[in-house]
BAVEXDO-855472 format. One record per residue: residue number from 0; residue in one letter; x, y, z of N, C-alpha, C in turn. Coordinates in steps of 0.2 Angstrom, whole numbers. Layout:
REM residues N
REC | NUM | A | X | Y | Z | X | Y | Z | X | Y | Z
...
This chain:
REM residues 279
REC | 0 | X | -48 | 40 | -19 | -40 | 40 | -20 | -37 | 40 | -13
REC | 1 | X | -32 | 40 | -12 | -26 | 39 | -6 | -21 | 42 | -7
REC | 2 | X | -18 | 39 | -4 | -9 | 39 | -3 | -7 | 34 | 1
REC | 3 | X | -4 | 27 | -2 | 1 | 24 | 3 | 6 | 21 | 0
REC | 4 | X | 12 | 19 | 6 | 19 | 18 | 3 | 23 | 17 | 8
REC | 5 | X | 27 | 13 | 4 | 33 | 8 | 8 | 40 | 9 | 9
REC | 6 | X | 40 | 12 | 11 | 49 | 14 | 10 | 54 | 6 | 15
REC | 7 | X | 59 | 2 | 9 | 63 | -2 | 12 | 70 | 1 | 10
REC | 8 | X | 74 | -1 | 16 | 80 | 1 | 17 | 83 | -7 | 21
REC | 9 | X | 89 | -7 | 23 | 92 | -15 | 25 | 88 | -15 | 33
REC | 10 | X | 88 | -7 | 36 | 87 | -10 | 43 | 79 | -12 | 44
REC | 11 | X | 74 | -12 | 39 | 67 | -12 | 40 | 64 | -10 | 35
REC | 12 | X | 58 | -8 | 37 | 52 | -7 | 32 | 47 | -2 | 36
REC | 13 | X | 45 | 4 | 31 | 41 | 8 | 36 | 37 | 7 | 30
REC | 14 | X | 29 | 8 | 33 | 23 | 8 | 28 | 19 | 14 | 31
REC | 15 | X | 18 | 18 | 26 | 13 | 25 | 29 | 8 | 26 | 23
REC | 16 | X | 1 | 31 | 26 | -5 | 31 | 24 | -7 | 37 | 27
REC | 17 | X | -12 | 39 | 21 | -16 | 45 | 25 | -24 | 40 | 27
REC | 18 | X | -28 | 45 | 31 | -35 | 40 | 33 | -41 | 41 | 31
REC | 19 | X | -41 | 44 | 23 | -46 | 47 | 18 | -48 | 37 | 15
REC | 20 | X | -54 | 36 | 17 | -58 | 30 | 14 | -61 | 32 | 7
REC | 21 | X | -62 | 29 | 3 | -68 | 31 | -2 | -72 | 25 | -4
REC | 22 | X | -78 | 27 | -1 | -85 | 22 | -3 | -89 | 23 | -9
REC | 23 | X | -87 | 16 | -12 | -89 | 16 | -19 | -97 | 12 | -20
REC | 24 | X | -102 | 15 | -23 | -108 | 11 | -24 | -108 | 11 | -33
REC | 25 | X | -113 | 7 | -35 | -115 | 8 | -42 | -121 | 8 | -43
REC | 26 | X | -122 | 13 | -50 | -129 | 13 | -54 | -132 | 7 | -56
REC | 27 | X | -138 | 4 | -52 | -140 | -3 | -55 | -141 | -2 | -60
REC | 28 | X | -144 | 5 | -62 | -150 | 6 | -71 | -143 | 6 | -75
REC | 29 | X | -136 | 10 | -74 | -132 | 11 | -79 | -124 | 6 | -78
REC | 30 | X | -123 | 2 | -71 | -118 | -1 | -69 | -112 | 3 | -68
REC | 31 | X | -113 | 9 | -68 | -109 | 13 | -67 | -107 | 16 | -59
REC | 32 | X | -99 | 16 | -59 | -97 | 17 | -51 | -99 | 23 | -49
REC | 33 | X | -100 | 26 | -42 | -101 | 31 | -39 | -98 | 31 | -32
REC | 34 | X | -95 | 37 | -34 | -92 | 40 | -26 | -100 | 42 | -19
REC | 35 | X | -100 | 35 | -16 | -106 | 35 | -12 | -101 | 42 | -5
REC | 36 | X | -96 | 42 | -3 | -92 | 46 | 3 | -87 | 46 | 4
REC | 37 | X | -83 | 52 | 7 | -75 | 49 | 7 | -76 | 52 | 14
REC | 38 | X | -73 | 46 | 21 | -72 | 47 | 26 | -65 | 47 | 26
REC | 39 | X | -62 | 51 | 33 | -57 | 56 | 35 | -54 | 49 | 39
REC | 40 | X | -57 | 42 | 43 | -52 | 39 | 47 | -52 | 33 | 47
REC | 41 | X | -51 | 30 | 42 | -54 | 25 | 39 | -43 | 22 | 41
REC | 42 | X | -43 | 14 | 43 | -35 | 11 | 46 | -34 | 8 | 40
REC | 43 | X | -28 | 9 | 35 | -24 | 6 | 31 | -19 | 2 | 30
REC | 44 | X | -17 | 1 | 37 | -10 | -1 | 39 | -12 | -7 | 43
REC | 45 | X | -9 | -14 | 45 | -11 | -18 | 47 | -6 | -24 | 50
REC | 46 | X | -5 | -25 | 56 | -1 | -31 | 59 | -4 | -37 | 57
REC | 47 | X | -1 | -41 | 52 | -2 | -47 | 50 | -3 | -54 | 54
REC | 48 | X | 1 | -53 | 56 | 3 | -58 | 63 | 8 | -54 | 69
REC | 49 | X | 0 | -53 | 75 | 1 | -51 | 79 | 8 | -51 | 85
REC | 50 | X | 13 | -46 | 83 | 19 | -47 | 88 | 27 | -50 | 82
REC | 51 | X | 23 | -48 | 76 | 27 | -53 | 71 | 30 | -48 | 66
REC | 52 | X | 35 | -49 | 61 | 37 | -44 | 60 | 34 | -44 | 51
REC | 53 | X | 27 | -45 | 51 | 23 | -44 | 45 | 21 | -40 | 45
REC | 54 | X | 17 | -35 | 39 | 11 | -31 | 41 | 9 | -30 | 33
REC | 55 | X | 4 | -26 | 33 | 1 | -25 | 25 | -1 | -18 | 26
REC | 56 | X | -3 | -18 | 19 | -5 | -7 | 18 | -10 | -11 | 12
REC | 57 | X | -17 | -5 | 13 | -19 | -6 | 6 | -21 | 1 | 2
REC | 58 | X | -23 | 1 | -3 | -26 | 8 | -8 | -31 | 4 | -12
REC | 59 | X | -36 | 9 | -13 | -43 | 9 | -18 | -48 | 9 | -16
REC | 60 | X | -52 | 3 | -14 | -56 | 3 | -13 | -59 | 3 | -4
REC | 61 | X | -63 | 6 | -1 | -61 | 5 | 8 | -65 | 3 | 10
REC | 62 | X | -70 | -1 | 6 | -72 | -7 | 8 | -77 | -14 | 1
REC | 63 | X | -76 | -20 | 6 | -80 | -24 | 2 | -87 | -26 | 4
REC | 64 | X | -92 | -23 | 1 | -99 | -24 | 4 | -100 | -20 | 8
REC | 65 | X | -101 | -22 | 15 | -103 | -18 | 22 | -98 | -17 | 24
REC | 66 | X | -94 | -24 | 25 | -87 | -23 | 29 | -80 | -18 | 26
REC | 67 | X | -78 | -16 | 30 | -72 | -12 | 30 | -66 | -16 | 26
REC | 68 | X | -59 | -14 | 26 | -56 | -18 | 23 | -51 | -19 | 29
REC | 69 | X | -54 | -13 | 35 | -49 | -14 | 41 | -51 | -20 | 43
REC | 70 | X | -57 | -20 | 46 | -60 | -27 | 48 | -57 | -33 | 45
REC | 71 | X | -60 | -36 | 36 | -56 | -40 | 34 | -48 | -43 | 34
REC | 72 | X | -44 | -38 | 37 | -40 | -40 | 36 | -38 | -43 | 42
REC | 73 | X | -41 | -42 | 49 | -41 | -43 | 57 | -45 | -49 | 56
REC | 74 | X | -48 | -52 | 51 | -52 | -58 | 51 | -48 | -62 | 46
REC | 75 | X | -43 | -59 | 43 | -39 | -64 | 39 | -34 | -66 | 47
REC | 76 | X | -31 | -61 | 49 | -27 | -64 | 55 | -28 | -67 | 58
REC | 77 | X | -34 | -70 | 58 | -39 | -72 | 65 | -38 | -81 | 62
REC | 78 | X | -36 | -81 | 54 | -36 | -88 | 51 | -28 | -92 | 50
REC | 79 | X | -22 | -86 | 54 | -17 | -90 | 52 | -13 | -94 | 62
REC | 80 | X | -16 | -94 | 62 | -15 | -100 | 71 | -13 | -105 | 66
REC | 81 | X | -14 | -108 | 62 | -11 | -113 | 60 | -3 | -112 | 58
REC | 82 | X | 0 | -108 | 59 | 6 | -107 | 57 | 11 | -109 | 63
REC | 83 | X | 9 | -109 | 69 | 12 | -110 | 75 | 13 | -103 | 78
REC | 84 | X | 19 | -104 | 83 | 18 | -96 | 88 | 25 | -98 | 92
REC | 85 | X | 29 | -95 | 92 | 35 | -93 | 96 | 39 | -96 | 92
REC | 86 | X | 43 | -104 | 95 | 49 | -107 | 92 | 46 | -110 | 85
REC | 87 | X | 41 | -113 | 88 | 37 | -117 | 79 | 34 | -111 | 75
REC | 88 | X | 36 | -107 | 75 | 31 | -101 | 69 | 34 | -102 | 63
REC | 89 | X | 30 | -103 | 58 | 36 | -103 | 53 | 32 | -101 | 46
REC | 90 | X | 34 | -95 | 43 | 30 | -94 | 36 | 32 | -91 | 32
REC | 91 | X | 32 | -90 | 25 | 35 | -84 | 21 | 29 | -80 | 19
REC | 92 | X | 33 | -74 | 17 | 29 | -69 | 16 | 26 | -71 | 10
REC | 93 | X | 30 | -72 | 5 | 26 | -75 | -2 | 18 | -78 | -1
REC | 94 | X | 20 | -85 | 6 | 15 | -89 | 8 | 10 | -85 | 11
REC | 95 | X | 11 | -79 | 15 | 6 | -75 | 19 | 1 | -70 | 13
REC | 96 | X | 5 | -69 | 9 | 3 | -64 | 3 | -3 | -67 | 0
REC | 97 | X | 0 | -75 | -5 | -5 | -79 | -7 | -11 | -82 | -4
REC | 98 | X | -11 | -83 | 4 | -17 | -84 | 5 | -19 | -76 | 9
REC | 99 | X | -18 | -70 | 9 | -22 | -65 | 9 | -27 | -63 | 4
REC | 100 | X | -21 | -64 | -2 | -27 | -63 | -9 | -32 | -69 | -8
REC | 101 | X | -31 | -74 | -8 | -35 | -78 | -9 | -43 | -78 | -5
REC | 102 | X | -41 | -75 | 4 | -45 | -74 | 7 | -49 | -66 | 6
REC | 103 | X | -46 | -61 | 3 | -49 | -56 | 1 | -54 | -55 | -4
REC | 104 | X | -48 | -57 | -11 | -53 | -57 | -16 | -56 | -65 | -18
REC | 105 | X | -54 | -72 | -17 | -58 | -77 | -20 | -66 | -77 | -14
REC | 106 | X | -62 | -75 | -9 | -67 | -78 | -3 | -73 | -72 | -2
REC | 107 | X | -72 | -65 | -4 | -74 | -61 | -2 | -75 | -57 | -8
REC | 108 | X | -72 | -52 | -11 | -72 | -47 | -18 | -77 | -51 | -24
REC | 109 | X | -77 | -57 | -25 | -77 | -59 | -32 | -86 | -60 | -27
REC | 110 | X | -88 | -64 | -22 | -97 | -65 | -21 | -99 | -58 | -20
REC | 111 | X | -96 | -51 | -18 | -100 | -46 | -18 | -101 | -40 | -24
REC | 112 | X | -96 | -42 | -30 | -94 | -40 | -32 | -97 | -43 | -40
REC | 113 | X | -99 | -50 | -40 | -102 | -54 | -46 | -104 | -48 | -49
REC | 114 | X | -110 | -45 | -47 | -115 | -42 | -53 | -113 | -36 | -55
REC | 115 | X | -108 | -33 | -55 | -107 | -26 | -55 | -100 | -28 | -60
REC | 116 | X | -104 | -23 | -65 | -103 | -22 | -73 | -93 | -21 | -72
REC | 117 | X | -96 | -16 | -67 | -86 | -15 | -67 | -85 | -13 | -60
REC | 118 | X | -80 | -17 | -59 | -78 | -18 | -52 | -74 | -13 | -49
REC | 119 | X | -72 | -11 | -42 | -69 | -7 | -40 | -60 | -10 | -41
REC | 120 | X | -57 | -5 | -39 | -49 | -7 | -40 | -47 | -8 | -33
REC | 121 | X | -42 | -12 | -31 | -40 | -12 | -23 | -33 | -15 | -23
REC | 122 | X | -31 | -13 | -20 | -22 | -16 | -20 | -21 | -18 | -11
REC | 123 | X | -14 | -19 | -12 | -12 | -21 | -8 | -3 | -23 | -6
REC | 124 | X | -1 | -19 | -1 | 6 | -21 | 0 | 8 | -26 | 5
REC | 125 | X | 10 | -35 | 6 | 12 | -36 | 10 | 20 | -37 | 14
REC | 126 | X | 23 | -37 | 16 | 27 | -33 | 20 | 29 | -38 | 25
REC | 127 | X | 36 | -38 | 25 | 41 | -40 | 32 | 44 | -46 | 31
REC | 128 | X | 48 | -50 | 34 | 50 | -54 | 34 | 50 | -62 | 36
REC | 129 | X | 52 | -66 | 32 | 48 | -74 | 33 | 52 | -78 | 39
REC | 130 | X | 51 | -81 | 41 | 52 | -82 | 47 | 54 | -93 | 46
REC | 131 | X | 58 | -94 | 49 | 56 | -101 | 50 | 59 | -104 | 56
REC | 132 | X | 54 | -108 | 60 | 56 | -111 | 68 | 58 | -107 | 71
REC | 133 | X | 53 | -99 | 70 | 54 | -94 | 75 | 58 | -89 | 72
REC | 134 | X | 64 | -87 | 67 | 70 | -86 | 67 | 67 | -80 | 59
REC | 135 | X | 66 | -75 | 60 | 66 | -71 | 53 | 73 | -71 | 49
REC | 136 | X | 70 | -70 | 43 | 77 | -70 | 37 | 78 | -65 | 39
REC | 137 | X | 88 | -64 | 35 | 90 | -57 | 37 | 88 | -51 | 35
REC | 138 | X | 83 | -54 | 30 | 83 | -46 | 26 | 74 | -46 | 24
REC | 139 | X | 70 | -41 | 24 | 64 | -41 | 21 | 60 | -40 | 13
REC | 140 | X | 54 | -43 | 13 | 52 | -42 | 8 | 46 | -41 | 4
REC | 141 | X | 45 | -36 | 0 | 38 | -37 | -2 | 34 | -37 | -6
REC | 142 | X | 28 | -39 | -8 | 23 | -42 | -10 | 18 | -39 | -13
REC | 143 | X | 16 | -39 | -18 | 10 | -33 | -20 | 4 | -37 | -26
REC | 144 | X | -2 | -36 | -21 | -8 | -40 | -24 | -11 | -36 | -27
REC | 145 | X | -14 | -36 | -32 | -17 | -32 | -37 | -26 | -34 | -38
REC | 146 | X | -29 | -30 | -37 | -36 | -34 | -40 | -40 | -28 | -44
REC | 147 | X | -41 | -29 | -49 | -44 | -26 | -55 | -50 | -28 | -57
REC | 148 | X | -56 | -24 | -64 | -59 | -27 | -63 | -60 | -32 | -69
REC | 149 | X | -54 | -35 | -73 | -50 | -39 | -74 | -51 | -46 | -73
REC | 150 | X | -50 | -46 | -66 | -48 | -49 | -60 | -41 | -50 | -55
REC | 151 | X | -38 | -54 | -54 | -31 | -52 | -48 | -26 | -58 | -47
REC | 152 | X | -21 | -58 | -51 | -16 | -60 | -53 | -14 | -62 | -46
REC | 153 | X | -9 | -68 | -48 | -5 | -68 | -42 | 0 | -63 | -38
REC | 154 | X | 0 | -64 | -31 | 4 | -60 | -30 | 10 | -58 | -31
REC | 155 | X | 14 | -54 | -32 | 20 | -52 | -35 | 25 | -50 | -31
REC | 156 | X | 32 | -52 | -29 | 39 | -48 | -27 | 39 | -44 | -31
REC | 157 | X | 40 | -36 | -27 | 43 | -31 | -29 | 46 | -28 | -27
REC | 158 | X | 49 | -30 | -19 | 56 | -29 | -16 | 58 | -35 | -14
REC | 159 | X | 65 | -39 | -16 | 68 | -46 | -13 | 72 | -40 | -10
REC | 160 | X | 74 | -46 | -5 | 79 | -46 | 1 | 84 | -39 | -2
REC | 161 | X | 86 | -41 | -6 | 92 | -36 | -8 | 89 | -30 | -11
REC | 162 | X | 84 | -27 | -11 | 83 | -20 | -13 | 78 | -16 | -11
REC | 163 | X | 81 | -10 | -10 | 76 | -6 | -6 | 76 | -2 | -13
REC | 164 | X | 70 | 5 | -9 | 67 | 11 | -12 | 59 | 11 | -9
REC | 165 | X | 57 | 16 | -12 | 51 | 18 | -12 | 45 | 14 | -17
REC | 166 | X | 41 | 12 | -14 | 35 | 11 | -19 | 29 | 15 | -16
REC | 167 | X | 24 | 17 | -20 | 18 | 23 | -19 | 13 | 22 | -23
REC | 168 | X | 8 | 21 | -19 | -1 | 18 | -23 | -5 | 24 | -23
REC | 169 | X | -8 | 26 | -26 | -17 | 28 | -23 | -13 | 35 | -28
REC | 170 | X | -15 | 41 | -24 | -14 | 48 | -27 | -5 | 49 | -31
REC | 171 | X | -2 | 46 | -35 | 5 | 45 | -37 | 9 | 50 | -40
REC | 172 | X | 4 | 56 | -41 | 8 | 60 | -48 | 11 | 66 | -42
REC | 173 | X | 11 | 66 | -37 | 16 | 71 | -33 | 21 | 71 | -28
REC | 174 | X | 22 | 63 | -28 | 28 | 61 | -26 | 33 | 58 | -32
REC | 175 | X | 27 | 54 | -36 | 32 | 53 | -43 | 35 | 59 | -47
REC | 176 | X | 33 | 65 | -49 | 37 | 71 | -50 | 43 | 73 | -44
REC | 177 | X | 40 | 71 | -40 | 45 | 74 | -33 | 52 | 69 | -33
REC | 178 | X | 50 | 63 | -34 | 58 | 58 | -35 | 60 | 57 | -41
REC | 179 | X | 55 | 56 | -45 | 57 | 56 | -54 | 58 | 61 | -58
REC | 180 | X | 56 | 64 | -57 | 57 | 72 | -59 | 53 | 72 | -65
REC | 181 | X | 49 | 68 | -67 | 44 | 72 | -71 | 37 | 68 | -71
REC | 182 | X | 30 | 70 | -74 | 24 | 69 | -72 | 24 | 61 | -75
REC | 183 | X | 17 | 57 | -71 | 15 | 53 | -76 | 13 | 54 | -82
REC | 184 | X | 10 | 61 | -83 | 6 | 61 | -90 | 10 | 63 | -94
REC | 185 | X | 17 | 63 | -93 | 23 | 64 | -99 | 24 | 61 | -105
REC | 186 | X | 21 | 55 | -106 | 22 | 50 | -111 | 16 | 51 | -114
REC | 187 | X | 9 | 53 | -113 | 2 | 54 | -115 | 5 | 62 | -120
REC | 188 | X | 7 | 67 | -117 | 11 | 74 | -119 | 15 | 70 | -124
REC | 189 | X | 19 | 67 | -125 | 26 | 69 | -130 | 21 | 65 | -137
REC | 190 | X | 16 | 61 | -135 | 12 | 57 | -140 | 8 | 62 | -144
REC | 191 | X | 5 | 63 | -140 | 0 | 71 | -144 | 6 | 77 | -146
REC | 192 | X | 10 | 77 | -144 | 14 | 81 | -148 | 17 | 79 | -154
REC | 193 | X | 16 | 74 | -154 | 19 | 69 | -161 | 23 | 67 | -162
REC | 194 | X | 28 | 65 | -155 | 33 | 61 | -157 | 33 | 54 | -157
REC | 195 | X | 35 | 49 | -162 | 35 | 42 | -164 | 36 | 39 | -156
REC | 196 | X | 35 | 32 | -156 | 36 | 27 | -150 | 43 | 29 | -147
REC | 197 | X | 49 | 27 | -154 | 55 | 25 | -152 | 57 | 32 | -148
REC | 198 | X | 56 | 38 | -151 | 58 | 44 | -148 | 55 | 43 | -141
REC | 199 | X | 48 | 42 | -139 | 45 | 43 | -135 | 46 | 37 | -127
REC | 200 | X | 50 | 35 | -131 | 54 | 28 | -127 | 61 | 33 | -123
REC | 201 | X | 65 | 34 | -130 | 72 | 38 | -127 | 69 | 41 | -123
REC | 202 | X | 66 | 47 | -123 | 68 | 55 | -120 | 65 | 51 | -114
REC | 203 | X | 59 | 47 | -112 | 58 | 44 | -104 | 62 | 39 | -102
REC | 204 | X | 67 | 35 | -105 | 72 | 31 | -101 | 77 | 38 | -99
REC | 205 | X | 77 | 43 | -105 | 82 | 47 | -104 | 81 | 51 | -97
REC | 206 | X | 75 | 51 | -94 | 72 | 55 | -89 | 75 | 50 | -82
REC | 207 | X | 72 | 44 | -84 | 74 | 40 | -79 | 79 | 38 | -74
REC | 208 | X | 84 | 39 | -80 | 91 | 39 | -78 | 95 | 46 | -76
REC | 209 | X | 91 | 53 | -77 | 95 | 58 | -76 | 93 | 62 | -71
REC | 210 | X | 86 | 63 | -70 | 80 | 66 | -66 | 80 | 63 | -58
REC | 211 | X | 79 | 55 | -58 | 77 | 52 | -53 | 83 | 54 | -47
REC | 212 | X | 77 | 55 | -41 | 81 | 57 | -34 | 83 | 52 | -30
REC | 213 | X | 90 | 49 | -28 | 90 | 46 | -25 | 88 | 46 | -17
REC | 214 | X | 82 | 46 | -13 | 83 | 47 | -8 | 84 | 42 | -3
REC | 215 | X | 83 | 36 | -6 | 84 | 31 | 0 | 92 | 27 | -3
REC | 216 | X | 95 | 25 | 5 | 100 | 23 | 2 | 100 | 16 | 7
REC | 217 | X | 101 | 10 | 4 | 103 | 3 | 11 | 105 | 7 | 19
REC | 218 | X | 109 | 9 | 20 | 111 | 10 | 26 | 105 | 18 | 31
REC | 219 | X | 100 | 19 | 26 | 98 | 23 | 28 | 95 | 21 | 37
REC | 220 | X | 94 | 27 | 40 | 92 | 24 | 48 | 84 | 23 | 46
REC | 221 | X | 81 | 20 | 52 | 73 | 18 | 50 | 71 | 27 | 53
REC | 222 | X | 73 | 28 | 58 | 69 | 34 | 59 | 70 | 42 | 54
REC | 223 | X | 75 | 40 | 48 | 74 | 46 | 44 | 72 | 42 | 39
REC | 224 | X | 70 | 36 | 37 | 65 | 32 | 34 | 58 | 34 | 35
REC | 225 | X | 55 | 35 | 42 | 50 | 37 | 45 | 51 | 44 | 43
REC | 226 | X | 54 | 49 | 43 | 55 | 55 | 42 | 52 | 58 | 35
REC | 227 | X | 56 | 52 | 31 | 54 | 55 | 22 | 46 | 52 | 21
REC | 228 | X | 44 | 44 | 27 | 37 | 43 | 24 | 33 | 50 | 26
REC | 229 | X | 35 | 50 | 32 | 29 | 58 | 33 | 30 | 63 | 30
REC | 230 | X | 33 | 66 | 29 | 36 | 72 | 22 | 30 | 71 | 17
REC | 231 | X | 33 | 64 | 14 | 29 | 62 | 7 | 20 | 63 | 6
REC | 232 | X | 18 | 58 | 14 | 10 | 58 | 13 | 8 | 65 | 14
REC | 233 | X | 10 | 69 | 19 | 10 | 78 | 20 | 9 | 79 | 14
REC | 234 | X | 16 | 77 | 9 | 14 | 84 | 5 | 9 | 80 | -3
REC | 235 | X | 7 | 75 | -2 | 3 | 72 | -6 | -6 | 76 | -3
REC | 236 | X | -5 | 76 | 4 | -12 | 79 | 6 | -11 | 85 | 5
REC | 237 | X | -6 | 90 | 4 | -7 | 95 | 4 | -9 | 98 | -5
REC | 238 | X | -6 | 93 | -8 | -7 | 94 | -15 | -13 | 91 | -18
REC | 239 | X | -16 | 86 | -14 | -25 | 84 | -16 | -27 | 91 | -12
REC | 240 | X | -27 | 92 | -8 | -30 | 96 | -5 | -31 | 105 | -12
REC | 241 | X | -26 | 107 | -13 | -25 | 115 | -17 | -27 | 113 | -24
REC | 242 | X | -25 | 106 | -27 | -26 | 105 | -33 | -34 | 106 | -35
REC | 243 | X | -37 | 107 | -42 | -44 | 107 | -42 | -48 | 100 | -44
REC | 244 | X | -54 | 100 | -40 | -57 | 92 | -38 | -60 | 91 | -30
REC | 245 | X | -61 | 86 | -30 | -61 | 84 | -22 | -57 | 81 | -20
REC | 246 | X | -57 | 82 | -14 | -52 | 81 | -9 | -53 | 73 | -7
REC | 247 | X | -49 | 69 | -11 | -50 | 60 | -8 | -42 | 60 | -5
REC | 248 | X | -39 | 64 | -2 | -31 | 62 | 2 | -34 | 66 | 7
REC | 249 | X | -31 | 63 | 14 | -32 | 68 | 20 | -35 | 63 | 26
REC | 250 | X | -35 | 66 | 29 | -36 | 63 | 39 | -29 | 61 | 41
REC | 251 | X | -29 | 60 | 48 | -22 | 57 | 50 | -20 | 52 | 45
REC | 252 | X | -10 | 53 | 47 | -6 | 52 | 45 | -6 | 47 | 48
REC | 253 | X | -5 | 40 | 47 | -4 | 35 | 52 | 4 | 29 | 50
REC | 254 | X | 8 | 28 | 53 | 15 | 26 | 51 | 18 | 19 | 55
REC | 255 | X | 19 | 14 | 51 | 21 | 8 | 56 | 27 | 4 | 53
REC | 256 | X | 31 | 4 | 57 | 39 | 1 | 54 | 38 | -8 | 56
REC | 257 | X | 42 | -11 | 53 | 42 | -18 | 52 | 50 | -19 | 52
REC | 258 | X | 54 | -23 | 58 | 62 | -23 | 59 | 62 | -30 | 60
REC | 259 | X | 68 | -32 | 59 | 70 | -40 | 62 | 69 | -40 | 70
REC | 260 | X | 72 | -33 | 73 | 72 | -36 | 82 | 66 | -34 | 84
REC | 261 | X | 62 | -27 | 80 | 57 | -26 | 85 | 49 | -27 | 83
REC | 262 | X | 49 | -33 | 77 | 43 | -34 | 74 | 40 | -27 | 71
REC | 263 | X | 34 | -29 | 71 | 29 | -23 | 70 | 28 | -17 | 77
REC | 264 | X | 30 | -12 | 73 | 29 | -6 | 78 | 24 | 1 | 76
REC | 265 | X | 20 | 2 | 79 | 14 | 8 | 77 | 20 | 14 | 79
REC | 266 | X | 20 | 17 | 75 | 24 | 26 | 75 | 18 | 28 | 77
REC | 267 | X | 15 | 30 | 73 | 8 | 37 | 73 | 3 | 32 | 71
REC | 268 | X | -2 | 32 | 75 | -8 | 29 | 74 | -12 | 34 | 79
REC | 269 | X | -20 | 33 | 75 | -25 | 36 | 78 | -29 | 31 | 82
REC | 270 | X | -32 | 33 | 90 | -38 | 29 | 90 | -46 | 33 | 93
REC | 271 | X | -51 | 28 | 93 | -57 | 30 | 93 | -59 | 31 | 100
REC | 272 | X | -55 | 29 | 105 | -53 | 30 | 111 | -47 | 34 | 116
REC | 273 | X | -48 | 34 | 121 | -43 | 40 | 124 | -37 | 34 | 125
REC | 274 | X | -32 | 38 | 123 | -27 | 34 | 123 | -24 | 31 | 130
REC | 275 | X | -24 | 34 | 136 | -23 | 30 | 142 | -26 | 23 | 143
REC | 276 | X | -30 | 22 | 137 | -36 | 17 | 137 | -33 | 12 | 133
REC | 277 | X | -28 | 14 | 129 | -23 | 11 | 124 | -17 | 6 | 128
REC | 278 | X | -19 | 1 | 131 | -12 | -6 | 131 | -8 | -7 | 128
């Protein structure tokens, strides 16, 4: 499990994560998944195109095969030079999304993943805005890739240009009571308590429109954007952490905003190195 999430408002995009990995293996005799470890500093957060105002966040699975999914995605960037660079850059996010899925899961998830009865889940947020002869659109947008054991659907808008808020993957039931005001398992409760579909439709539209917190508004500034991401994944870590079970939220915080004038910018990031060391 994780925590990560996208807070869009008009002036940017902030993407935050905690650096809890979880490495999944499975039972050859019974095909069944196993929690092989959960590492504490595993990088979620990723500049798409370096100095550009892209980036990605992923949740699920923290890696494919050997490799990391941070690696993977430092080697998908490694394959977009075909896009140009300065005045001829030119790309949309839609177009950077589709071919990351494609590079992740066709090229990579689906050959390590063939034999295995049920596959691991992994997602994905792409992030910022498109760009054409150098020149980003006014406003940002994002992108959400999904891969199941299913399989993984094209990617999806679920922030255009004009709308902001919150979206949140991986551990979801304690910032979803926190803004919604009531649990995921609410619909599962009013069911087993035996209320019909239609009722059980009303009283959760009724929730959705009376409960919900508005915290993000368009004109909000990026640094108290920044403010409520870090609040949220804190108190998501602090709730895996007290709740009972294992602890899969937790390790540093790490926070990267995504702006029209200042691209991609790292807030909080860890590294493996002393920081004076850090360019």
């Amino acid at each position: 499990m994780t925590i990560s999430l996208a807070i869009k408002v008009n002036d940017g995009i902030v993407l935050a994560s905690d650096s809890a990995s979880t490495i999944i293996t499975h039972d050859p005799a019974t095909g069944q998944q196993q929690v092989f470890n959960v590492f504490d500093n595993a990088n979620k957060i990723f500049n798409l195109i370096r100095a550009e105002p892209i980036g990605a966040i992923t949740w699920g699975a923290g890696s494919i095969g050997s490799a990391s999914i941070e690696t993977l995605a430092k080697d998908f960037r490694e394959t977009l030079v075909d896009l140009g660079s300065g005045p001829s850059l030119t790309y949309t996010v839609q177009e950077i999304a589709e071919r990351f899925k494609r590079f992740i899961y066709d090229e990579h998830y689906v050959p390590v993943f063939a034999s295995w009865p049920q596959k691991p889940p992994l997602g994905f947020l792409v992030a910022g805005y498109s760009i054409t002869a150098g020149i980003p659109n006014p406003q940002a947008e994002i992108w959400r890739i999904s891969i199941e054991d299913q399989g993984s659907p094209e990617p999806r808008m679920i922030r255009d240009q004009a709308s902001v808020g919150i979206d949140w993957y991986g551990e979801i039931e304690p910032i979803g009571r926190l803004i919604k005001g009531f649990s995921a398992f609410l619909p599962g409760v009013l069911e087993r308590a035996g209320f019909d579909e239609e009722t059980r439709r009303r009283i959760i539209d009724a929730c959705n429109a009376e409960l919900e917190e508005p915290f993000v508004i368009p004109p909000m500034p990026i640094q108290d954007a920044i403010d409520l991401a870090t609040f949220l994944v804190e108190m998501t870590e602090q709730y895996a952490k007290f709740r009972a079970g294992p602890n899969t939220v937790g390790g540093p915080i790490e926070i990267g905003t995504i702006t029209k004038h200042e691209s991609f910018r790292w807030i909080r990031r860890k590294h493996y190195y002393p920081s004076e060391l850090n360019r």
